[in-house]
C-alpha positions as MATLAB code, in Angstrom:
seq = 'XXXXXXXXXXXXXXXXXXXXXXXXXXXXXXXXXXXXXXXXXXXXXXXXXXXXXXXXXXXXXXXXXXXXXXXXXXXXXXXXXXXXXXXXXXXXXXXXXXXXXXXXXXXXXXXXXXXXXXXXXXXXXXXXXXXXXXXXXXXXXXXXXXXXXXXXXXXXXXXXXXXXXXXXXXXXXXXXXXXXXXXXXXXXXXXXXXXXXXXXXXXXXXXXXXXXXXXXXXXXXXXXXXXXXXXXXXXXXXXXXXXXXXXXXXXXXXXXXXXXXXXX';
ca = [
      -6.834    4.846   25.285;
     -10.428    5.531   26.276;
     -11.876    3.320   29.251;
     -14.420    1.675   27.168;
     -11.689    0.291   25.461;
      -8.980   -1.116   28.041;
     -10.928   -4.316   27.706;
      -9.374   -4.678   24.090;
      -6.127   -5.539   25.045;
      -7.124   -8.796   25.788;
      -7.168  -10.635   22.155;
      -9.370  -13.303   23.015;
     -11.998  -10.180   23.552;
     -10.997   -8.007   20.637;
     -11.771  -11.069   18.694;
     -14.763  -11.571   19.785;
     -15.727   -7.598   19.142;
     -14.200   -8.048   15.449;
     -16.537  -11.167   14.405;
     -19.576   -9.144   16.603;
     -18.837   -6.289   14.215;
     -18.706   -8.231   11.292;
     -21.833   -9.798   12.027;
     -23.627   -6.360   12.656;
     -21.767   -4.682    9.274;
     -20.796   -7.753    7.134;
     -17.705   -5.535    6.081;
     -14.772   -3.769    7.535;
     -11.835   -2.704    6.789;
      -8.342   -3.219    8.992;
      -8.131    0.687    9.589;
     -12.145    0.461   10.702;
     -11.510   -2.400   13.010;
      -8.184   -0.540   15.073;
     -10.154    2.761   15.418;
     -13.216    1.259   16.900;
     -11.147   -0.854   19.367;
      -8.499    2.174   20.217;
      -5.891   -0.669   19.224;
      -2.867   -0.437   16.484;
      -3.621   -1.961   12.911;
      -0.876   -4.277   12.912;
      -2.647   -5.813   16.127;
      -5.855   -5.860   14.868;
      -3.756   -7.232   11.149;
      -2.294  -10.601   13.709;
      -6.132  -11.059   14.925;
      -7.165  -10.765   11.798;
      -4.887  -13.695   10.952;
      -5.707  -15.945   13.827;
      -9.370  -15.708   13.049;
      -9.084  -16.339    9.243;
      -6.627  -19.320   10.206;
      -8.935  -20.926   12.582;
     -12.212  -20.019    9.704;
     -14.052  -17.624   12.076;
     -13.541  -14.750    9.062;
     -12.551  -14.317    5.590;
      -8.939  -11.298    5.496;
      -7.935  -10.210    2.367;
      -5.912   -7.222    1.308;
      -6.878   -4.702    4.161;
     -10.611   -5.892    4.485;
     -11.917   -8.274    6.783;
     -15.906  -10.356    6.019;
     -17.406  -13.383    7.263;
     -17.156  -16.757    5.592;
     -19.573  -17.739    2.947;
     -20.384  -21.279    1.323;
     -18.171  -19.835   -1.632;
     -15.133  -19.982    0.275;
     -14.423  -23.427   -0.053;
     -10.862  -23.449   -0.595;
     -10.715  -21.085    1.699;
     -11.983  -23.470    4.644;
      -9.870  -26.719    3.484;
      -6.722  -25.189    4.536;
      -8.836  -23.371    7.376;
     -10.145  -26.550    8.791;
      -6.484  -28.053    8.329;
      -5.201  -25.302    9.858;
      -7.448  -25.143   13.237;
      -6.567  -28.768   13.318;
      -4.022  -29.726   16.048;
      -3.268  -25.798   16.472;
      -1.592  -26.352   19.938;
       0.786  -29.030   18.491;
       1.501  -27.287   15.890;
       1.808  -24.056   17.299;
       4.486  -26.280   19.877;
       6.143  -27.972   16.901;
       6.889  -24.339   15.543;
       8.386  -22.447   18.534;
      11.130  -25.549   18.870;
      11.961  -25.219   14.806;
      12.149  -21.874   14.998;
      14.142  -21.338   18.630;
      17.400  -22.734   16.325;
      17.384  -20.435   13.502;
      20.419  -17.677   14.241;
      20.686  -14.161   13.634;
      20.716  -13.257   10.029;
      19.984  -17.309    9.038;
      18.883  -17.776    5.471;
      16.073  -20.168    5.759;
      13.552  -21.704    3.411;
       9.916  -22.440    4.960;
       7.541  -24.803    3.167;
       4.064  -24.257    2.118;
       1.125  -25.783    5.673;
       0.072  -25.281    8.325;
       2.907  -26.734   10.366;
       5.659  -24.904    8.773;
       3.581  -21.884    8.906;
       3.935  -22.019   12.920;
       7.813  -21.751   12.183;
       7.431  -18.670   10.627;
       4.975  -17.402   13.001;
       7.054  -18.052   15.640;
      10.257  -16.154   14.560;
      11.243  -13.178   16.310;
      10.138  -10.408   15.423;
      13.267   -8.742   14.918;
      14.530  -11.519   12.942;
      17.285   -9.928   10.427;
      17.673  -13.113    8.348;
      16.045  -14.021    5.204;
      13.190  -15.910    4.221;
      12.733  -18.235    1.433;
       8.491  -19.699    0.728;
       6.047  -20.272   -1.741;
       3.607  -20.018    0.908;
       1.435  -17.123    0.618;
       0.417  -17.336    4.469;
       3.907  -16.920    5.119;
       4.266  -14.006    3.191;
       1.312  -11.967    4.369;
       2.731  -13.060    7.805;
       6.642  -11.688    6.687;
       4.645   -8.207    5.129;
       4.789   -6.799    8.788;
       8.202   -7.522    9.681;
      10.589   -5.292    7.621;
      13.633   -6.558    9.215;
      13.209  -10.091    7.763;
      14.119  -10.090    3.979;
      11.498  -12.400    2.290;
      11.875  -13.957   -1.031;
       8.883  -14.619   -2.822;
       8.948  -17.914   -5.299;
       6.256  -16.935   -8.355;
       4.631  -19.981  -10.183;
       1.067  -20.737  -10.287;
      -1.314  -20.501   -7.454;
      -2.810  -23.660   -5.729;
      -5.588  -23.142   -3.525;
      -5.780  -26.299   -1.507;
      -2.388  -25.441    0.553;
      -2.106  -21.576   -0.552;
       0.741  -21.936   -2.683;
       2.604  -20.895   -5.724;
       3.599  -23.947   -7.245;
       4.892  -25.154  -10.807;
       8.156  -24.769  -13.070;
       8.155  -21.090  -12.318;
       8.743  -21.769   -8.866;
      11.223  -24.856   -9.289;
      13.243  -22.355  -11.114;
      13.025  -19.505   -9.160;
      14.419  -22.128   -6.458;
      17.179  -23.508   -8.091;
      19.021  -20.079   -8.071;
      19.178  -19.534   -4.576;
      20.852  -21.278   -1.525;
      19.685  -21.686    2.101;
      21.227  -23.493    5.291;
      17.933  -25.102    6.456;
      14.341  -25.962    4.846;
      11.789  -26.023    7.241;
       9.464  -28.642    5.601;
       6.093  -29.904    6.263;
       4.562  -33.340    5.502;
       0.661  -34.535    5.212;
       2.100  -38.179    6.416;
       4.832  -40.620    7.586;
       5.598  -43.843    7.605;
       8.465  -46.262    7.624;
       9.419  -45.755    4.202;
       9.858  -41.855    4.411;
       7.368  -38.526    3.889;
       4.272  -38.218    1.092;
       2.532  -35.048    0.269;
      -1.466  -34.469   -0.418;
      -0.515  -33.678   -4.382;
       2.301  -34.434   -7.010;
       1.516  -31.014   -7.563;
       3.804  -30.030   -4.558;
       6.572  -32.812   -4.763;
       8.856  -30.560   -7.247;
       8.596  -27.369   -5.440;
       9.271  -29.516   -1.938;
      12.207  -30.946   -3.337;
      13.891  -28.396   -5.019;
      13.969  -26.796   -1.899;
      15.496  -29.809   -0.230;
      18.231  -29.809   -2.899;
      19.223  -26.510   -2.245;
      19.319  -26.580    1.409;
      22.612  -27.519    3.779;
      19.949  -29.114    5.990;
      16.446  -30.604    5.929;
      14.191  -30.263    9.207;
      10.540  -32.101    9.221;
       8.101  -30.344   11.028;
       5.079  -32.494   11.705;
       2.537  -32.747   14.563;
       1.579  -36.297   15.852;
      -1.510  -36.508   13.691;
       0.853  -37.852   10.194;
       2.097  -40.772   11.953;
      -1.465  -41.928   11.908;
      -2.376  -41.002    8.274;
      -1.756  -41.933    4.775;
      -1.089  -39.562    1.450;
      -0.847  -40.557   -1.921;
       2.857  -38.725   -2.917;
       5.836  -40.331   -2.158;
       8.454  -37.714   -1.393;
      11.225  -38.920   -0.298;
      13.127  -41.545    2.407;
      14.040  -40.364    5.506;
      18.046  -40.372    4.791;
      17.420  -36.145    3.651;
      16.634  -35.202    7.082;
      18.803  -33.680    9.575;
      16.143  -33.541   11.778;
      12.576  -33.995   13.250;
      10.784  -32.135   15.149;
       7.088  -33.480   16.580;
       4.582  -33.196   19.711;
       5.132  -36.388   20.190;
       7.868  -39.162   20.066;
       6.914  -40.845   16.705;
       6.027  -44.575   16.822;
       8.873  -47.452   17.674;
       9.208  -48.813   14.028;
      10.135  -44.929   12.774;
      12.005  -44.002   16.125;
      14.582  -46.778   15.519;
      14.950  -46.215   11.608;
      15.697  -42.325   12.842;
      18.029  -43.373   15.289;
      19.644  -45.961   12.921;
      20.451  -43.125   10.484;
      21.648  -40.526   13.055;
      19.021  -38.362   12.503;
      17.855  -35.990   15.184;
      14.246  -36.140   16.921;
      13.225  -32.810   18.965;
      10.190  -33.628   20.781;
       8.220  -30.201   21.606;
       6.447  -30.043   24.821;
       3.491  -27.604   26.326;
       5.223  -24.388   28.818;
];
């Protein structure tokens, strides 16, 4: 690797280089990007991913551009995304430091459960099950996980396929655990942004030996119109943060596991 570009190992600075490009070329392409920085294309394909995450650019099938005001879709689940990253990001590594070797697992459309898949190994031999295109342009550069793709109809708000298409696609399969995500809690159980999503989130229940919620501390503060379900489905749930008294006790009550994730 050239001298001039030793300093691109750090990622923090080859991000910053890809956004100063973009904002010099307003175009480039994944192969562009890795010759320029002397770096591999699946790195510069993972910073491409943290930076479209967190809004900073626009990645989509090889070729990387800056946000525009058209992209609004686009920065809902970005803004969503960027919000709580550490938790989440916390919340993820604990989900996904129980899944075995060769573990068929089913991962669940947000931001949360997104971390779980980010943070499987990367020689993870298992198999994947998601509606979550995230996750799947994640799983695209790891060829030892096998990744099964539910079809159905594309919903922009949380980047998934949704519908009957999906439901069905679903019901034939079987998985040990879904990895599920929530956009609030309360005493009563777990709602969801959209009824759009219920079906899809609990067919997947239904076919799972095991339901884990994977939620940062942020949904025991908010409310969501979709009721989901009560908390008896859950095996367990995994947080930041211990969640409040009131939900604490009903978990305990119902033997249901709480793994509190933790910073180092």
């Amino acid at each position: 690797m050239a001298p001039d570009n030793l300093r691109y190992r750090d990622a923090p600075a080859r991000r910053g280089a890809i956004i100063d490009q973009l904002k010099n070329l307003g175009f480039l392409t994944i192969g562009e990007v890795a010759k320029e920085l002397g770096v591999s294309e699946m790195t510069v394909r993972r910073d491409a991913r943290r930076l479209h995450e967190e809004g900073r650019l626009i990645a989509l099938r090889g070729t990387l551009r800056l946000p525009s005001s058209h992209d609004e879709s686009e920065t809902e689940y970005q803004r969503r995304a960027a919000a709580a990253t550490t938790a989440k990001e916390m919340v993820g590594r604990i989900a996904a430091s129980e899944v075995l070797p060769g573990d068929v697992i089913a991962i669940d459309a947000g931001t949360t459960a997104f971390q779980v898949a980010r943070a499987l190994p990367e020689d993870f031999d298992g198999t994947v099950v998601t509606h979550s295109i995230p996750v799947l342009d994640l799983l695209i550069d790891r060829p030892m996980t096998k990744t099964i793709a539910l079809g159905g109809d594309l919903y922009r708000p949380s980047r998934a396929l949704v519908g009957s298409f999906t439901v069905e696609c679903a019901q034939r399969l079987s998985v040990r655990t879904f990895y599920m995500g929530a956009a609030a809690v309360d005493e009563r159980g777990v709602y969801a942004l959209g009824d759009v999503e219920r079906l899809v989130k609990q067919t997947l229940m239904s076919i799972a030996d095991r339901v884990v919620l994977v939620i940062d501390n942020r949904k025991f503060d908010v409310k969501a119109p979709v009721f989901m379900c009560d908390w008896s489905r859950f095996s367990l749930v995994v947080s930041d943060q211990v969640p409040p008294d009131q939900i604490t006790a009903l978990l305990r009550q119902k033997n249901i596991q709480i793994q509190v994730a933790s910073e180092g």
